[in-house]
C-alpha positions in Angstrom: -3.5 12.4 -16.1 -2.7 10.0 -13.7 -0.1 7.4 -14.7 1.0 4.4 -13.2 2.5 0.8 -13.5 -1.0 -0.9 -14.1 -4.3 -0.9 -12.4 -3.0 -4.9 -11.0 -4.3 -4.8 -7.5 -2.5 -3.6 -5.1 -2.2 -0.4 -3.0 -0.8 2.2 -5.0 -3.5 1.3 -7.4 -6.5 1.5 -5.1 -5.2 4.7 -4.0 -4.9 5.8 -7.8 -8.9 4.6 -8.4 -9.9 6.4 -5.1 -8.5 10.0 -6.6 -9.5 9.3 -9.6 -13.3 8.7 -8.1 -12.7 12.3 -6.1 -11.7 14.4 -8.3 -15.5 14.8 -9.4 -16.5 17.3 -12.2 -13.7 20.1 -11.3 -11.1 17.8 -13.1 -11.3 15.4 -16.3 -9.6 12.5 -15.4 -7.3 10.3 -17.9 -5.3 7.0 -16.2 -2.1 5.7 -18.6 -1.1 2.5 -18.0 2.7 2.0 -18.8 2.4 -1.9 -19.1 -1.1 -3.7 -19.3 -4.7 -2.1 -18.1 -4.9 -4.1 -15.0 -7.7 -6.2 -13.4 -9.2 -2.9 -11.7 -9.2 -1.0 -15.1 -13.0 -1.5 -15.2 -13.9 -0.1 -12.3 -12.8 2.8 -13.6 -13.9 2.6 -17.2 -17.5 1.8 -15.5 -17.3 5.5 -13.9 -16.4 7.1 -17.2 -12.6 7.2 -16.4 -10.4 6.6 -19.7 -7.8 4.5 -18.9 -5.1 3.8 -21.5 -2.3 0.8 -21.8 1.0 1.3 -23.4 1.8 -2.1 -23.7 5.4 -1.4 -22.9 7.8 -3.6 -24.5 10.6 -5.0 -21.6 13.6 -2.6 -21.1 13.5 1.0 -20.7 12.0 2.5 -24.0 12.3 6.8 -24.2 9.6 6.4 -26.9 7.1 6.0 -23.6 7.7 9.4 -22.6 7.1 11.0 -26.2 3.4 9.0 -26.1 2.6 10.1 -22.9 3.4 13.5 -23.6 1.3 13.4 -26.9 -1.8 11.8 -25.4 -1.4 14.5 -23.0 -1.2 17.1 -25.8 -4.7 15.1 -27.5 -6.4 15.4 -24.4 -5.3 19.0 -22.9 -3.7 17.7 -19.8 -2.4 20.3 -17.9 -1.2 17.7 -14.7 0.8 14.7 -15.3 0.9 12.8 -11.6 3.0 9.8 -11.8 2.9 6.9 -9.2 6.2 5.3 -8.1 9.6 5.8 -9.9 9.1 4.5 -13.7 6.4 6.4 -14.4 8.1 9.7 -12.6 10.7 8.5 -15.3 8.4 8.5 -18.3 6.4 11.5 -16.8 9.8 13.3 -16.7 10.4 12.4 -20.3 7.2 13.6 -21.6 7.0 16.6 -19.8 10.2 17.9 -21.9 8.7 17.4 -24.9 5.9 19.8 -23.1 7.5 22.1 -21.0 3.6 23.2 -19.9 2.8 19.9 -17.8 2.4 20.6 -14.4 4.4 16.8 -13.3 3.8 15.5 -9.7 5.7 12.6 -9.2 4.3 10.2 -5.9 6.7 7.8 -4.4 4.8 5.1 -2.4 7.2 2.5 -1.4 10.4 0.3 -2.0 10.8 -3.2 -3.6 13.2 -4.1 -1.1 15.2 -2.3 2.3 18.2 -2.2 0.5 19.9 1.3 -0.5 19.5 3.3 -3.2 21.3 2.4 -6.2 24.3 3.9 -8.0 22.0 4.6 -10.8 19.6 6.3 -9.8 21.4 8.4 -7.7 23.6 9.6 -10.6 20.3 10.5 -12.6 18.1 11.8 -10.0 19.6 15.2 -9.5 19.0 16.0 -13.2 15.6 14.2 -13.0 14.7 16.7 -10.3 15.1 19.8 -12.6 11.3 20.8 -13.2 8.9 22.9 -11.9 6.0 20.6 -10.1 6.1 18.1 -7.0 8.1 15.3 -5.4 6.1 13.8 -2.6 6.7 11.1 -0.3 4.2 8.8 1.1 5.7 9.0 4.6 8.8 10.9 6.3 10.7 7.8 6.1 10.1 7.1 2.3 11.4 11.1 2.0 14.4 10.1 3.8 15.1 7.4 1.6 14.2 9.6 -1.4 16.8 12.4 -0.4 19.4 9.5 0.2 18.9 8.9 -3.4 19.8 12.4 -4.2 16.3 14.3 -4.6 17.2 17.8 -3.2 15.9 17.7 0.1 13.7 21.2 -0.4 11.9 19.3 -2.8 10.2 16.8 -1.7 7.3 17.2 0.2 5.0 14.2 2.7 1.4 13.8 1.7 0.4 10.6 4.0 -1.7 7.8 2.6 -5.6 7.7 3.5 -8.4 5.2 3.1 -12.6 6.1 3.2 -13.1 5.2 7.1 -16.5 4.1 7.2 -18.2 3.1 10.7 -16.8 1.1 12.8 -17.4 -3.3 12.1 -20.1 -4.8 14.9 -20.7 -8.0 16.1 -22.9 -8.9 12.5 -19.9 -7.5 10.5 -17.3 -9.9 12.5 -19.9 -13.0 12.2 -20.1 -12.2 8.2 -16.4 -12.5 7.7 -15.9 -15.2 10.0 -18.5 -16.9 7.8 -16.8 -15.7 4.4 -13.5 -17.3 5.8 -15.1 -20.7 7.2 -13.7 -20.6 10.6 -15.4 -21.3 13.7 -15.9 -18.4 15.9 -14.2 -19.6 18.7 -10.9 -20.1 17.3 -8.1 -17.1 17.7 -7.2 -15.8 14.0 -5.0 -13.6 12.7 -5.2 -12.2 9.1 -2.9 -10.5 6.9 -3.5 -8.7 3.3 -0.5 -8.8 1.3 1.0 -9.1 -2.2 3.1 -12.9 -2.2 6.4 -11.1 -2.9 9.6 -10.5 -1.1 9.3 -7.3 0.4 6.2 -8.4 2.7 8.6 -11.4 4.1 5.8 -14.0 4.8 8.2 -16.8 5.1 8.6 -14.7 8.5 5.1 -14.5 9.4 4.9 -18.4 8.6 7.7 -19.2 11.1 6.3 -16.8 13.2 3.1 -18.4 13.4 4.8 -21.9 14.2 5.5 -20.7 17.5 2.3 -18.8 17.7 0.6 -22.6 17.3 3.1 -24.1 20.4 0.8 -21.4 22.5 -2.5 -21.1 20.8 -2.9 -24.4 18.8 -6.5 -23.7 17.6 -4.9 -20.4 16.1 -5.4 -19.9 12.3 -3.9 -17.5 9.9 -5.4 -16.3 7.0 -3.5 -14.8 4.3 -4.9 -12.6 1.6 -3.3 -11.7 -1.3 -1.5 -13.7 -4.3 2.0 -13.3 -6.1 5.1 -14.9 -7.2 6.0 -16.6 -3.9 2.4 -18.4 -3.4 4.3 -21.8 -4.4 6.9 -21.3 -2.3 4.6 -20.2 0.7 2.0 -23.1 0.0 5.2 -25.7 0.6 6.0 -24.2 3.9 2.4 -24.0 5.4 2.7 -27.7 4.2 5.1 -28.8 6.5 4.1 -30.2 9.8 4.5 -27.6 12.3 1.5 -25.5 10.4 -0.3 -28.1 8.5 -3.9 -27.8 8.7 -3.6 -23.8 10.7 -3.0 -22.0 7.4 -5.2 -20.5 4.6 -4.6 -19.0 1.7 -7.9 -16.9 0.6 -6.2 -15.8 -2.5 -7.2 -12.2 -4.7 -10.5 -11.0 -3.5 -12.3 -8.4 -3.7 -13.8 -8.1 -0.7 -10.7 -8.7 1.7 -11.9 -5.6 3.4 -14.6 -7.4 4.0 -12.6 -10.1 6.1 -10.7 -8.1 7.5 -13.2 -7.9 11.4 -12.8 -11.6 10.9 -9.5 -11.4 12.8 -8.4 -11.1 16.1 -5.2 -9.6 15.2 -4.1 -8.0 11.8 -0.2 -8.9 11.1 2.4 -7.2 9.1 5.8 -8.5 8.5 7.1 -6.4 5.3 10.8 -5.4 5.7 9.4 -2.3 3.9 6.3 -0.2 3.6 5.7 3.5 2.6 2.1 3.9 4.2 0.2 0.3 4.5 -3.6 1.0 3.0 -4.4 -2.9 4.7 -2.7 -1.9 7.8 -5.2 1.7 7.8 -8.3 -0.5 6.8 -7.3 -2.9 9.4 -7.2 -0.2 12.3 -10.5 1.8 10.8 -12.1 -1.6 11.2 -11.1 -1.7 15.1 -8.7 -4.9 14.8 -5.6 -4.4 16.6 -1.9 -4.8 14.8 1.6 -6.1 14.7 3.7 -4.1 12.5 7.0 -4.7 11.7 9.1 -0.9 12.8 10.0 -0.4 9.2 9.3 2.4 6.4 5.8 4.6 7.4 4.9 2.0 10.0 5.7 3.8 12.6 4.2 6.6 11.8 1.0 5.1 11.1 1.2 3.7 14.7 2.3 6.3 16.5 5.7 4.2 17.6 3.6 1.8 19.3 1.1 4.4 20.9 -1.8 2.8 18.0 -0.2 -0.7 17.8 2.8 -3.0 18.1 5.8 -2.9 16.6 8.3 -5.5 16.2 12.0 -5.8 14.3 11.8 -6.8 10.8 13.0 -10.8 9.9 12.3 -11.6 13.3 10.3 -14.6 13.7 10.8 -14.7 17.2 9.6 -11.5 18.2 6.4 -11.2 15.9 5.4 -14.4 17.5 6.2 -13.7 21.3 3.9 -10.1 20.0 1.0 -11.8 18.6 0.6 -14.7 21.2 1.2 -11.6 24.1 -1.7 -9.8 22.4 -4.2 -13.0 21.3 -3.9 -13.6 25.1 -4.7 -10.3 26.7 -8.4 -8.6 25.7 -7.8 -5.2 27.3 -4.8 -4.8 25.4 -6.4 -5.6 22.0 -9.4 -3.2 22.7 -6.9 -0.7 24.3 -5.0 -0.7 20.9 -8.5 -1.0 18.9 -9.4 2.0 19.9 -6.4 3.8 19.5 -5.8 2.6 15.9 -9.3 3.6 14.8 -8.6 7.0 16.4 -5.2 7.4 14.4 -6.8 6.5 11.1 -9.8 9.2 11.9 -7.2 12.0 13.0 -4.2 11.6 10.3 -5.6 9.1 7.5 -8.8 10.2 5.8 -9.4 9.7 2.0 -10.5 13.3 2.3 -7.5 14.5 3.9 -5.2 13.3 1.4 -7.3 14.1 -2.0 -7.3 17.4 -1.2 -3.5 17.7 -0.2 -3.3 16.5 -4.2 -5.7 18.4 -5.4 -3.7 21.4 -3.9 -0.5 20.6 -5.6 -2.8 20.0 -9.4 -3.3 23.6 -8.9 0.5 24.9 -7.9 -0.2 25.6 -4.3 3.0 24.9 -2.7 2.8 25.8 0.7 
């Protein structure tokens, strides 16, 4: 059983459908929901997947745990894997009311860069006390994971991956220029991103500013919806960036877009493993990254693309005007991003790593 938050888009969740889709025949597959089903819970009910919302109530509720574990007892599940820390907490519940369940608790990111907090790291040593996984999506993320007082034996790096697929061509660029409306000619950069405070767009806004002193037919297209659209449809308002900024909203196809762009930006202040930033490097587009969480990893420190300090508007704009202006670095870093994604990201890579740890293999 795979349980998570919700099957909302996002990430996590996409990751979630993809090893769901993988696991093929050798596993029967189950997805609890603690809150609401999500907008991608059909995608999986359309490939036979049961996916089940708990409806939680606000608050923390212990009565979670008891349901998970007897939906788990209904169905026969031998695996609980739970994605991010509320579930690992539910999962952790349940599996003491079944001491058989095999739990593997995923950590793929952080709301915020701020420290652990007192909480957490007074529970998480007792928390820790079972027999199955804790995994990290990124060395960084474990760091931050032992900080909070998982024993440091314990917790293992399984890196994020996407499905590659070939390389974009010229017709794939033309298509998502068209999907976005922009005229060919013009420099754009694109970013996919949930609107919330951890991906710090009110950065890459100010940040694009100066990018339009440089490069005024420049565009920026930002994919992706959340509680700070309002807040980051008033700045694009403003003079400096009227006219420059578009907001493609929730879409399914952002991969889609994604050879559209010139240059693929991130400006979190955290990420465990970035599945955008992957599909933006499998797709050949070069990237800014901020030099927080996985990021570096994912590029190599700066060997597969550029970093830049986080909440720096400065920087990420002197970056991305540097790199709009010179070709052979954007196909030198093209080719190395799609390189790094083929070597160290693959779908395939990463389901079996799971799929390894679902059958106690712990070496």
């Amino acid at each position: 059983m795979q349980v998570v938050l919700s099957l909302a888009p996002g990430g996590t969740e996409r990751l979630v459908i993809e090893i769901c889709r993988r696991l093929g025949h050798d596993f029967e597959t189950t997805v609890c929901c603690l809150d609401d089903a999500g907008d991608w819970a059909g995608e999986l009910r359309a490939d036979g997947v049961e996916v089940i919302p708990l409806n939680r109530r606000p608050g923390f509720r212990p009565e979670i745990g008891r349901r998970i574990a007897d939906l788990a007892a209904a169905r026969r599940i031998d695996v609980l894997h739970c994605h991010q820390y509320s579930p690992f907490v539910y999962g952790r519940i349940a599996s003491l009311w079944r001491p058989e369940l095999r739990l593997i608790y995923t950590e793929h990111g952080r709301l915020s860069d701020a420290p652990p907090s007192w909480k957490r790291q007074l529970v998480n040593p007792a928390l820790s006390r079972f027999g199955g996984a804790i995994v990290a999506v990124s060395d960084d993320l474990r760091q931050y994971l032992v900080s909070a007082r998982f024993p440091r034996a314990r917790v293992g790096v399984i890196h994020n991956g996407i499905e590659i697929g070939p390389p974009p061509g010229p017709a794939e660029r033309a298509r998502a220029r068209a999907l976005l409306g922009i005229d060919t000619a013009a420099p754009v950069f694109v970013t996919i991103a949930r609107l919330d405070p951890v991906k710090d767009l009110m950065t890459m806004l100010d940040a694009f500013a100066h990018i339009r002193l440089a490069m005024p037919a420049a565009r920026l297209v930002i994919v992706g919806d959340g509680a700070e659209r309002e807040a980051l449809s008033n700045r694009a308002a403003r003079p400096d960036l009227t006219g420059s900024v578009d907001f493609a909203g929730m879409r399914g196809d952002a991969r889609a877009l994604i050879p559209g762009a010139d240059v693929y930006m991130n400006s979190s202040i955290f990420e465990g493993v970035s599945i955008t930033l992957l599909e933006a490097m499998a797709a050949r587009v070069p990237v800014i990254a901020t030099a927080v969480g996985g990021n570096p990893e994912v590029l190599a420190h700066g060997d597969a693309g550029v970093l830049v300090p986080p909440r720096n508007a400065a920087r990420l704009a002197d970056a991305a005007v540097a790199l709009g202006r010179d070709h052979v670095a954007r196909s030198r870093f093209a080719t190395a991003g799609r390189r790094r994604v083929e070597s160290s990201f693959t779908i395939q890579r990463m389901v079996a790593e799971y799929v390894g740890l679902y059958l106690g293999h712990t070496g």
